[in-house]
Chimera marker file (.cmm) of the C-alpha trace (Angstrom):
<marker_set name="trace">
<marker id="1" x="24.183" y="33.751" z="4.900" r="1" g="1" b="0" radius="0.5"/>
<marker id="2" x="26.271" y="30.720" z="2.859" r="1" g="1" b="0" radius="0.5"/>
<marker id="3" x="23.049" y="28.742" z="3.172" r="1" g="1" b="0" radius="0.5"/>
<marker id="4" x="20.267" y="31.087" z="2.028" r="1" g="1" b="0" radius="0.5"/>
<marker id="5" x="22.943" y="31.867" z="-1.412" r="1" g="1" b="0" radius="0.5"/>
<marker id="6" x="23.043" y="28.358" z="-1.820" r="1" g="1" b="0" radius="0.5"/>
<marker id="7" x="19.726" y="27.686" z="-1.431" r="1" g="1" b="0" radius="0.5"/>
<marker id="8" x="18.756" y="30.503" z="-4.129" r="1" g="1" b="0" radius="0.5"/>
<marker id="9" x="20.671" y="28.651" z="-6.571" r="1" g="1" b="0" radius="0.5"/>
<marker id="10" x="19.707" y="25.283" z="-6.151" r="1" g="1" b="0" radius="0.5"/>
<marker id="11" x="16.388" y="27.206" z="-7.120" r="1" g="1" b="0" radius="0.5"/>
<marker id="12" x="17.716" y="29.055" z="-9.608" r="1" g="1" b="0" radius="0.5"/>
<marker id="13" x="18.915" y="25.917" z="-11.316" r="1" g="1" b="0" radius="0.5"/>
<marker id="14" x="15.973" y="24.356" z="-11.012" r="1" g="1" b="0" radius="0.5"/>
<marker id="15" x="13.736" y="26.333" z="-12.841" r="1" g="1" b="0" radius="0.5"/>
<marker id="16" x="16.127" y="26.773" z="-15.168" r="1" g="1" b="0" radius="0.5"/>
<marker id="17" x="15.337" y="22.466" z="-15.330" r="1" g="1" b="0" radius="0.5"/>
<marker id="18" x="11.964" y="23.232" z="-15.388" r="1" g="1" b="0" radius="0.5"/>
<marker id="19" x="12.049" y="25.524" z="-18.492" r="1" g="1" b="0" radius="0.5"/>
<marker id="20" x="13.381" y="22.477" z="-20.910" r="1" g="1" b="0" radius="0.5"/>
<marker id="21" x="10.699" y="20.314" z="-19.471" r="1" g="1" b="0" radius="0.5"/>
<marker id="22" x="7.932" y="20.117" z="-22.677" r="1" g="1" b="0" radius="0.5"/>
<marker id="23" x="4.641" y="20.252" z="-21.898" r="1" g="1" b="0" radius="0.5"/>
<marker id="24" x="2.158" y="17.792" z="-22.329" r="1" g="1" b="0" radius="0.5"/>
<marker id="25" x="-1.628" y="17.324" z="-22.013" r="1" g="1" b="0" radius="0.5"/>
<marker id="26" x="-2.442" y="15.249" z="-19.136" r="1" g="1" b="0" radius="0.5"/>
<marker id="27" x="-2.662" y="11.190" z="-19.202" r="1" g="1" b="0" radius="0.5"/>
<marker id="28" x="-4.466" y="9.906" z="-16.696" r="1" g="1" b="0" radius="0.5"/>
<marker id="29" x="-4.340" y="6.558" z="-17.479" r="1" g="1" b="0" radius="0.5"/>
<marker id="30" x="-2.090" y="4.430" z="-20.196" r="1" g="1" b="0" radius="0.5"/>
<marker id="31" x="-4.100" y="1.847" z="-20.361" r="1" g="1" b="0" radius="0.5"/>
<marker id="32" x="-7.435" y="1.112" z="-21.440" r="1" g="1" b="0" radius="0.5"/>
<marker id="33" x="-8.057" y="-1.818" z="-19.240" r="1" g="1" b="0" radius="0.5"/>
<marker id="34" x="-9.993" y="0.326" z="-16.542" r="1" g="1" b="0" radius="0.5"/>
<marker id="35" x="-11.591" y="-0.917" z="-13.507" r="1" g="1" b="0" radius="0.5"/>
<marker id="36" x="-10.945" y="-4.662" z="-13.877" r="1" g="1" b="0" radius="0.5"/>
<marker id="37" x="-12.863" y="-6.714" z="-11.645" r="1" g="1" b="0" radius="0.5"/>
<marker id="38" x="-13.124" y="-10.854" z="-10.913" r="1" g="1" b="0" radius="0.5"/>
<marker id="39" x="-16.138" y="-12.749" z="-11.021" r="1" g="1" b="0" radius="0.5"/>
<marker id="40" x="-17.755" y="-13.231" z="-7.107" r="1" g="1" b="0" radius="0.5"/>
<marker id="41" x="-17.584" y="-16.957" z="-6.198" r="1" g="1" b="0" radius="0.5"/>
<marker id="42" x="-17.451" y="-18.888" z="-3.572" r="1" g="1" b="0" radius="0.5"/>
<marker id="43" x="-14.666" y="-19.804" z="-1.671" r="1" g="1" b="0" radius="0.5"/>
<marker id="44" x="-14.511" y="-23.714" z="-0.323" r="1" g="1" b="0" radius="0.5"/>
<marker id="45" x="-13.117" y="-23.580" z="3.914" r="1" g="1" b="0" radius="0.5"/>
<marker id="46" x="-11.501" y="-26.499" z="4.831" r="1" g="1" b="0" radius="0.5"/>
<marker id="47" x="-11.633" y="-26.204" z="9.006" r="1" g="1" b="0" radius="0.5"/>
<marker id="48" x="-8.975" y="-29.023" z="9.261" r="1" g="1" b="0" radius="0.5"/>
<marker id="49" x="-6.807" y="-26.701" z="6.803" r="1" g="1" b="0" radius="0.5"/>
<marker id="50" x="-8.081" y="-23.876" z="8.440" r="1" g="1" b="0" radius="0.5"/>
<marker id="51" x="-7.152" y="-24.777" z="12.346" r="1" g="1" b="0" radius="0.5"/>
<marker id="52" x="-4.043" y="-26.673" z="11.285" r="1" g="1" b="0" radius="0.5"/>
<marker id="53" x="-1.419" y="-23.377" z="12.281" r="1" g="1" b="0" radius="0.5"/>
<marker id="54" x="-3.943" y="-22.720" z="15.230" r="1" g="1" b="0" radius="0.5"/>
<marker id="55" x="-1.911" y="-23.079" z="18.498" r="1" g="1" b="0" radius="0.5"/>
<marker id="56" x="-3.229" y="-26.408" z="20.996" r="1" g="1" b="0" radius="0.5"/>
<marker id="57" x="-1.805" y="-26.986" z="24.221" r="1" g="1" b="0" radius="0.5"/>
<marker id="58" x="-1.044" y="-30.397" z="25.687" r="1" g="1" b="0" radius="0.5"/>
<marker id="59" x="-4.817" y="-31.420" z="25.667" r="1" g="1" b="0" radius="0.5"/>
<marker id="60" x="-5.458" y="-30.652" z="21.766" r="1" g="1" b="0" radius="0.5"/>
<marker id="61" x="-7.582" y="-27.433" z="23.030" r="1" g="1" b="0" radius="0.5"/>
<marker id="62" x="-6.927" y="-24.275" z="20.439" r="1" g="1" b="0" radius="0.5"/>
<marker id="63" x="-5.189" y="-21.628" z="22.363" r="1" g="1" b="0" radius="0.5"/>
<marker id="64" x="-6.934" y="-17.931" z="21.841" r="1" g="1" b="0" radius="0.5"/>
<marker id="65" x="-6.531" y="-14.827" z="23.460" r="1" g="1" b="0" radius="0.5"/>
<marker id="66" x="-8.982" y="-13.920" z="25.980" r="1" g="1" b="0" radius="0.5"/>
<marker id="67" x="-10.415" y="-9.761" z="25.226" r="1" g="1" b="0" radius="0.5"/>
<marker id="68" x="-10.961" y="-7.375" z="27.659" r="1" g="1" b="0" radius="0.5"/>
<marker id="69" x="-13.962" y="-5.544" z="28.224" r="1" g="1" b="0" radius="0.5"/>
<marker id="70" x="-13.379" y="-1.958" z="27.540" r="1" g="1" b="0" radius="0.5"/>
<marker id="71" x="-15.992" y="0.931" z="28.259" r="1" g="1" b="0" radius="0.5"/>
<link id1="1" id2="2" r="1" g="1" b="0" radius="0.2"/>
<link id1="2" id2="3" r="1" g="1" b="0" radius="0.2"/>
<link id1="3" id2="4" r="1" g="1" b="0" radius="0.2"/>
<link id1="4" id2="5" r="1" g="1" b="0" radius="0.2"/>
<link id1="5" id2="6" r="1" g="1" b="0" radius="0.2"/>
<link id1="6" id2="7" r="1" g="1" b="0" radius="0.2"/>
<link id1="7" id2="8" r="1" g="1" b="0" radius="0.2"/>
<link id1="8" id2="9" r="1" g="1" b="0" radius="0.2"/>
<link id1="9" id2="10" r="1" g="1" b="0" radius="0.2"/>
<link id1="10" id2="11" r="1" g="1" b="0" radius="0.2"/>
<link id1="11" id2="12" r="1" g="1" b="0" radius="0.2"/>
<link id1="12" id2="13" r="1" g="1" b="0" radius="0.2"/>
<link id1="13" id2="14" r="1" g="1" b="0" radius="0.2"/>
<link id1="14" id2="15" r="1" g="1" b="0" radius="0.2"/>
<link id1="15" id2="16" r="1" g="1" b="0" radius="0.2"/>
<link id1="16" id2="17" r="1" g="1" b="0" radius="0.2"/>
<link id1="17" id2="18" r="1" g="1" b="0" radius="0.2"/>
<link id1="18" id2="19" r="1" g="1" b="0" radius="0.2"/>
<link id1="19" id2="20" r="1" g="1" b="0" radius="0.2"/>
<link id1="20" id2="21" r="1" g="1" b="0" radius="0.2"/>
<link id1="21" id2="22" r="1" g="1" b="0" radius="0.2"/>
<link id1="22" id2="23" r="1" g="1" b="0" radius="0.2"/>
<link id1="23" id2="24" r="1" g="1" b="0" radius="0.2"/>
<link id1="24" id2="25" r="1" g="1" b="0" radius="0.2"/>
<link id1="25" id2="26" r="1" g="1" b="0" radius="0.2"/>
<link id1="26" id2="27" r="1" g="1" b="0" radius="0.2"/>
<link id1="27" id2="28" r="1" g="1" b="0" radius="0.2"/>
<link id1="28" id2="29" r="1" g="1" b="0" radius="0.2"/>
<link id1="29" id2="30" r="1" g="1" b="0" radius="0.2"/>
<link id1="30" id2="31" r="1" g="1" b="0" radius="0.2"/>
<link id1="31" id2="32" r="1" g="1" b="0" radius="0.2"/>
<link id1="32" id2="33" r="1" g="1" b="0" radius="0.2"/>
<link id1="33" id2="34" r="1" g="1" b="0" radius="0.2"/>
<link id1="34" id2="35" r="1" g="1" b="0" radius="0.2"/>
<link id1="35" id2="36" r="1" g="1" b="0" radius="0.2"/>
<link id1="36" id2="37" r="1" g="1" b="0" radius="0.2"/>
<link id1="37" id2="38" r="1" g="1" b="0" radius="0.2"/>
<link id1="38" id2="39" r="1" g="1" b="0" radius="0.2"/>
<link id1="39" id2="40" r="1" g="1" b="0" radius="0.2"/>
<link id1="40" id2="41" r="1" g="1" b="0" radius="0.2"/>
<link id1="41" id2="42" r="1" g="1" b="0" radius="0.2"/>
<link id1="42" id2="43" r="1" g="1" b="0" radius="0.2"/>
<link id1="43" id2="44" r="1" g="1" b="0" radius="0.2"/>
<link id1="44" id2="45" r="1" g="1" b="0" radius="0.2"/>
<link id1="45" id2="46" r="1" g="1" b="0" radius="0.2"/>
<link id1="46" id2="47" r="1" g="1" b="0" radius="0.2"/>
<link id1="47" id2="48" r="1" g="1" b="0" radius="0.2"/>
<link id1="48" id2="49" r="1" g="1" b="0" radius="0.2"/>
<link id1="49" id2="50" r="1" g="1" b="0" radius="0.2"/>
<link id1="50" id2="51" r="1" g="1" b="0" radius="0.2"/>
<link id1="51" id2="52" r="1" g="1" b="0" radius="0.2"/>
<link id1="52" id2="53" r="1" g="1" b="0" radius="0.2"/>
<link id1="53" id2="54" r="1" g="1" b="0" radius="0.2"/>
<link id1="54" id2="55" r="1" g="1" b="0" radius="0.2"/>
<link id1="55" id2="56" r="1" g="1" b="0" radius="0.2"/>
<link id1="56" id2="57" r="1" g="1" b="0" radius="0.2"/>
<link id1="57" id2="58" r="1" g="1" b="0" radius="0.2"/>
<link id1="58" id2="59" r="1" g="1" b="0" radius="0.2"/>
<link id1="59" id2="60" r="1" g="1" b="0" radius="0.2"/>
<link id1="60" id2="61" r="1" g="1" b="0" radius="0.2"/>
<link id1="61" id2="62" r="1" g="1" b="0" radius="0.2"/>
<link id1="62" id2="63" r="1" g="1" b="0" radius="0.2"/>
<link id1="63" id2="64" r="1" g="1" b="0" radius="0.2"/>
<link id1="64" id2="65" r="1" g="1" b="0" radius="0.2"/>
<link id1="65" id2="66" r="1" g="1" b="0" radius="0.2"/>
<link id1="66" id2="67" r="1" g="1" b="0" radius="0.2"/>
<link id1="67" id2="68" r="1" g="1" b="0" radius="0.2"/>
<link id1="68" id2="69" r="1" g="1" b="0" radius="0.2"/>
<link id1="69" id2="70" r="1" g="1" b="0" radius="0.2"/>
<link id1="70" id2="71" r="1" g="1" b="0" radius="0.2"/>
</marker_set>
């Protein structure tokens, strides 16, 4: 078949590609700045900040959505 010829050289060129690619040993990182990590502190919560995008009806209540029990 026209697709299975064309196929074949597709992979024929291909690995023809592959031949020119050098090789290399393997680099697993290029950086030397490895495993970088911030201090653990304390973040300050402001609950006015906080609650200020919250949804409140008419009354000033916050609007939530009730969950349903499921087994």
């Amino acid at each position: 078949m026209m697709i299975e010829k064309e196929a074949e050289k597709i992979l024929e060129e291909f690995s023809k590609a592959l031949e020119k690619v050098p090789e290399l040993e393997e680099t697993h990182y290029i950086v030397d700045n490895l495993n970088r990590t911030r201090a653990d502190k304390k973040q300050k919560h402001d609950p006015k900040r906080i609650l200020r995008n919250a949804p409140v009806d008419e009354e000033g209540n916050i609007i939530v959505e009730r969950g349903e029990w499921t087994q």
